[in-house]
Gaussian input, Z-matrix of N, CA and C with variables (Angstrom, degrees):
# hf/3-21g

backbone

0 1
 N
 C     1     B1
 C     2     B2     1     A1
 N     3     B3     2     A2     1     D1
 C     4     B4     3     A3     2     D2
 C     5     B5     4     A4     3     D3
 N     6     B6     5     A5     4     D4
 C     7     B7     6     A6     5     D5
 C     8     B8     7     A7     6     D6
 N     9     B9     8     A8     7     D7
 C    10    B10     9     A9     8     D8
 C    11    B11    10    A10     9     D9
 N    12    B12    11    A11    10    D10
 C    13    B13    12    A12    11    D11
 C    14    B14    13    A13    12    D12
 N    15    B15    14    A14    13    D13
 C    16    B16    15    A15    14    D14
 C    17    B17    16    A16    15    D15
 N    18    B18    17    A17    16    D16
 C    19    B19    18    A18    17    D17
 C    20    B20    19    A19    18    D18
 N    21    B21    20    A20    19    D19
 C    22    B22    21    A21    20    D20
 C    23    B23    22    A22    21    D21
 N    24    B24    23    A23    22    D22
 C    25    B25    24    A24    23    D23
 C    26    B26    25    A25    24    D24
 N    27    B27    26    A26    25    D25
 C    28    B28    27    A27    26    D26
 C    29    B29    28    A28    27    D27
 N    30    B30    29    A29    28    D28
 C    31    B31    30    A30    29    D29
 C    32    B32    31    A31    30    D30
 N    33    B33    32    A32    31    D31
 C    34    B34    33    A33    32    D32
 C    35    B35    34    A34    33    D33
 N    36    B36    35    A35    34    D34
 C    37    B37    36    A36    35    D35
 C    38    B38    37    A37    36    D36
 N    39    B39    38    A38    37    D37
 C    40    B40    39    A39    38    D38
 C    41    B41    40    A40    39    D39
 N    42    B42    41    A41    40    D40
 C    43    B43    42    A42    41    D41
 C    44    B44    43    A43    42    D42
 N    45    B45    44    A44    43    D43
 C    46    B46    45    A45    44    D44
 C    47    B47    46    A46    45    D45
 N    48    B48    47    A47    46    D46
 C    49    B49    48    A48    47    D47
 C    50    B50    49    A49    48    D48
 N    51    B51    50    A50    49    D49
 C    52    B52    51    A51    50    D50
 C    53    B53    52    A52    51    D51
 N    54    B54    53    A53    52    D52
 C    55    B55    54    A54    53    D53
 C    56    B56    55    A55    54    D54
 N    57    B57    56    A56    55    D55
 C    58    B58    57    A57    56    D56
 C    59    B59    58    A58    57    D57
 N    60    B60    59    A59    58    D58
 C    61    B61    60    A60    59    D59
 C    62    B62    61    A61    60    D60
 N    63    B63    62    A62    61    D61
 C    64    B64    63    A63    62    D62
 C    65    B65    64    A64    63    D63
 N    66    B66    65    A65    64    D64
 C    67    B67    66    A66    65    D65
 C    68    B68    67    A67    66    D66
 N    69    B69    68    A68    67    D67
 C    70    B70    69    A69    68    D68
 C    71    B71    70    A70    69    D69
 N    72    B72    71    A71    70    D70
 C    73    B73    72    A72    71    D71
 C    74    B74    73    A73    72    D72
 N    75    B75    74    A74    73    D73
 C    76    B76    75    A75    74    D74
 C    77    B77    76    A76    75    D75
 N    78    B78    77    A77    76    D76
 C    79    B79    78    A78    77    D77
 C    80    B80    79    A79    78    D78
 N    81    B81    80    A80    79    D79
 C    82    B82    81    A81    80    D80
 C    83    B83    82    A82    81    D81
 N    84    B84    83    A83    82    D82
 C    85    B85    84    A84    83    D83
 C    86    B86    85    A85    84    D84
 N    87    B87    86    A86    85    D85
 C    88    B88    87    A87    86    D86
 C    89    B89    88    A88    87    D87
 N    90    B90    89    A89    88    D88
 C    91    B91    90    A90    89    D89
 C    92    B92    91    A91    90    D90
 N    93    B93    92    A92    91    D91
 C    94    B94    93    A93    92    D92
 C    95    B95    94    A94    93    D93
 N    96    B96    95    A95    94    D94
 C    97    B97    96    A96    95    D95
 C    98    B98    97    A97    96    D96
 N    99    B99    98    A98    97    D97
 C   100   B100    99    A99    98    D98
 C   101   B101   100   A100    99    D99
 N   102   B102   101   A101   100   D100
 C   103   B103   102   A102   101   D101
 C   104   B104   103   A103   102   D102
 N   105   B105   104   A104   103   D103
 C   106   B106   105   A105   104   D104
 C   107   B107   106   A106   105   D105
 N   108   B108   107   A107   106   D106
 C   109   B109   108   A108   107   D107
 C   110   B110   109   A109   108   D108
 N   111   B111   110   A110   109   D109
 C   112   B112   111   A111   110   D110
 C   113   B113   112   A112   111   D111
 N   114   B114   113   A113   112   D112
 C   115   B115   114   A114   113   D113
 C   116   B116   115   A115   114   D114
 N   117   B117   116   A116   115   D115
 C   118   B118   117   A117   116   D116
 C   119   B119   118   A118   117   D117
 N   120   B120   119   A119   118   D118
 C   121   B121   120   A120   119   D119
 C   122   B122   121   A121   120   D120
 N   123   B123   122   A122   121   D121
 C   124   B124   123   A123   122   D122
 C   125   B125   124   A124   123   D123
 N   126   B126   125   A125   124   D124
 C   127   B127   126   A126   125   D125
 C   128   B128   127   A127   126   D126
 N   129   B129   128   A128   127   D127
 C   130   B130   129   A129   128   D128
 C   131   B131   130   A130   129   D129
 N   132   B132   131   A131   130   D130
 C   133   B133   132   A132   131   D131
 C   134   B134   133   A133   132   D132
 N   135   B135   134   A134   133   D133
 C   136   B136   135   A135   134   D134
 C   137   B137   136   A136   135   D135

   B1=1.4690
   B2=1.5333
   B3=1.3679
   B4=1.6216
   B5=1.7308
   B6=1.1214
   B7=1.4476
   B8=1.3136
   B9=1.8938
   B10=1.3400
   B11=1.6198
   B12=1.1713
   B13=1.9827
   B14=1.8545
   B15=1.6231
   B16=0.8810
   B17=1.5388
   B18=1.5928
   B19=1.3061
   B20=1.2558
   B21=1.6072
   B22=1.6001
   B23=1.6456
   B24=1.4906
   B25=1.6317
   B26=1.4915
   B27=1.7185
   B28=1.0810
   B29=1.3862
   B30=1.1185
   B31=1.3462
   B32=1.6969
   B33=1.4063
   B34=1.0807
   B35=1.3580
   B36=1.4485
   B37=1.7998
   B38=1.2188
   B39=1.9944
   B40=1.2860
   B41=1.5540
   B42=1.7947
   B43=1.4466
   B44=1.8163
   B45=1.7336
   B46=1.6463
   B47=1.5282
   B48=1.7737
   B49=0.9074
   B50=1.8368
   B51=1.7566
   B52=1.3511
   B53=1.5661
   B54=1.9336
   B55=1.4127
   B56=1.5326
   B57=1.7161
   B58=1.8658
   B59=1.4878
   B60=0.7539
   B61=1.5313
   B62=1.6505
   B63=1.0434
   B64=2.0187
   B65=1.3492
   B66=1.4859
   B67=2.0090
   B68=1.2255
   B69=1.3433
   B70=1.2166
   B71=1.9821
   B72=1.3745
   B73=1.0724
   B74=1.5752
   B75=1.5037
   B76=1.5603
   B77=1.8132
   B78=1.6112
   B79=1.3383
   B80=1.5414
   B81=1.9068
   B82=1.4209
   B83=1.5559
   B84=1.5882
   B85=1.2990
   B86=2.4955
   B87=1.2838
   B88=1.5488
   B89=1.9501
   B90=1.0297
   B91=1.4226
   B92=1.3359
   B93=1.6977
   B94=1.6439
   B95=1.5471
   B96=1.7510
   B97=1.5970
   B98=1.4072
   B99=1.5850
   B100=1.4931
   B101=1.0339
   B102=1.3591
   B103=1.9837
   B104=1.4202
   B105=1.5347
   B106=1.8741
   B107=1.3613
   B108=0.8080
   B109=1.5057
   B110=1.8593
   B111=1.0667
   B112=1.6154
   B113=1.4478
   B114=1.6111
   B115=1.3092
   B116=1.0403
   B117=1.9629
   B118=1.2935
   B119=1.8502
   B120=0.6564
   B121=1.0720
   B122=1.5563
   B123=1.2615
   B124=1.6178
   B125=1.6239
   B126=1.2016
   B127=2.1232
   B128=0.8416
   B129=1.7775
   B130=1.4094
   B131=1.5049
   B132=1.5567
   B133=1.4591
   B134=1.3142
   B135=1.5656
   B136=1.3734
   B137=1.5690
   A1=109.98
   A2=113.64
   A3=113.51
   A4=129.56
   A5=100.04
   A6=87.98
   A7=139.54
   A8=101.70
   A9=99.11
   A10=134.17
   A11=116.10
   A12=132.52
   A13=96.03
   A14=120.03
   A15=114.14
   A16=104.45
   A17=113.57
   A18=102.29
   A19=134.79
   A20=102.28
   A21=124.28
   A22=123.20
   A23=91.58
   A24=107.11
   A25=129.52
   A26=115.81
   A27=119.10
   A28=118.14
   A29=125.77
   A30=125.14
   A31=116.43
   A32=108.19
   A33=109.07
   A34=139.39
   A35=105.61
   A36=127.75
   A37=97.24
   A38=129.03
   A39=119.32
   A40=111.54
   A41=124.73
   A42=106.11
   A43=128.42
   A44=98.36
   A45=101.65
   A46=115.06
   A47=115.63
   A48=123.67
   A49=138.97
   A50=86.89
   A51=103.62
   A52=127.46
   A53=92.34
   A54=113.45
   A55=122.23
   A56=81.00
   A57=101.45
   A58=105.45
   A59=142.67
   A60=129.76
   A61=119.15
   A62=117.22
   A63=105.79
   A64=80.60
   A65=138.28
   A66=106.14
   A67=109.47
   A68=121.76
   A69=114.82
   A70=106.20
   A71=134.36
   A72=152.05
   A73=86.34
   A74=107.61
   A75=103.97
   A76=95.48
   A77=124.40
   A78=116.33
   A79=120.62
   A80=100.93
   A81=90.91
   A82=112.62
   A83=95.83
   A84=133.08
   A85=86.95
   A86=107.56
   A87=89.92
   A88=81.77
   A89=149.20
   A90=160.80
   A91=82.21
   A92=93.36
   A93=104.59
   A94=117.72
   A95=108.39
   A96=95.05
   A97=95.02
   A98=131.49
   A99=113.33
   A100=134.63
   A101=122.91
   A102=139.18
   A103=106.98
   A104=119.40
   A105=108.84
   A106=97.94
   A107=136.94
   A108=128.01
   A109=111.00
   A110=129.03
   A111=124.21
   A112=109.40
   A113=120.63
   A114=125.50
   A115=111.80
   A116=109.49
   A117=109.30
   A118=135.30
   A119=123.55
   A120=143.50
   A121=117.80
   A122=97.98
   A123=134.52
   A124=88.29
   A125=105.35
   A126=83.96
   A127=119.69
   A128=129.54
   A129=148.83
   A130=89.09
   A131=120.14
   A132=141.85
   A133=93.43
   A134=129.85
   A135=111.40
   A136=140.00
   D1=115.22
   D2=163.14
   D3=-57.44
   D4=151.62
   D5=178.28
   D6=-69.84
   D7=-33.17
   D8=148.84
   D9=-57.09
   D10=1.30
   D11=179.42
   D12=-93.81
   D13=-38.78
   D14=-168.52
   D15=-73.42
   D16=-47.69
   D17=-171.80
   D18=-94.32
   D19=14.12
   D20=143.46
   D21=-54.04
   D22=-63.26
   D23=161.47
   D24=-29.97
   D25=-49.42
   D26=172.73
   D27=-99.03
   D28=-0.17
   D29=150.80
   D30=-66.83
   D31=-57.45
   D32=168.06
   D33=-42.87
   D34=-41.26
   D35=166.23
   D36=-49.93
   D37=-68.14
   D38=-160.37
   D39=-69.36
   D40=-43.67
   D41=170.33
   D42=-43.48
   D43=-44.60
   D44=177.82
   D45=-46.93
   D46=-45.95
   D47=-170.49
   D48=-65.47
   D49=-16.17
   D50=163.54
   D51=-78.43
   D52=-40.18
   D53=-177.38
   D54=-49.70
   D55=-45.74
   D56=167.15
   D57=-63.00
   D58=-80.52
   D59=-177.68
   D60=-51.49
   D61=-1.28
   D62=168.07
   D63=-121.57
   D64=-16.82
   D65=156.15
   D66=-52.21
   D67=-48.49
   D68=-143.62
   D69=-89.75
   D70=-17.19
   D71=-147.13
   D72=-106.78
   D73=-56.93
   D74=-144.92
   D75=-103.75
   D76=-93.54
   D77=-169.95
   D78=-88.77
   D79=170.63
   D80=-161.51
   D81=-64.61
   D82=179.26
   D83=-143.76
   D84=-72.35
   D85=-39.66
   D86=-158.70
   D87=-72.71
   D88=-88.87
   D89=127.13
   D90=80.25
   D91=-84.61
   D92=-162.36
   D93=-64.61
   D94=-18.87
   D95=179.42
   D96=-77.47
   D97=-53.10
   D98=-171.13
   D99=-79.57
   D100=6.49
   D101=154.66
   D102=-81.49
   D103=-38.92
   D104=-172.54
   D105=-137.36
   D106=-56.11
   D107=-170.51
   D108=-49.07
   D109=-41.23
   D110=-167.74
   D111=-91.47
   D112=-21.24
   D113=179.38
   D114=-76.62
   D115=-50.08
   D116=146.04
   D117=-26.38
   D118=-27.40
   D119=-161.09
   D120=-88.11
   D121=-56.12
   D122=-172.34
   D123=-87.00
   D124=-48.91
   D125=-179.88
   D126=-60.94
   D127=-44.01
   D128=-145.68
   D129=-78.99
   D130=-84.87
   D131=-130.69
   D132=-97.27
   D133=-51.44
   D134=-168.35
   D135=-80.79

């Protein structure tokens, strides 16, 4: 992994990490899994 990949990565972590919290605060529950939760997903793991 390059470093520019890494500090994509952690940029990415902190945007997801907000997203996850105004999914979870503000609209419903399917919304936020298929706008942030699965992309999430697909960036991280796959």
């Amino acid at each position: 992994m390059t470093i520019a990949n890494r500090l994509n990565k952690k940029y990415l972590n902190k945007k997801y990490k907000n997203l996850l919290i105004e999914g979870i605060n503000g609209s419903g529950k399917t919304t936020f899994l298929r706008k942030i939760y699965i992309p999430f997903i697909i960036n991280n793991f796959l």
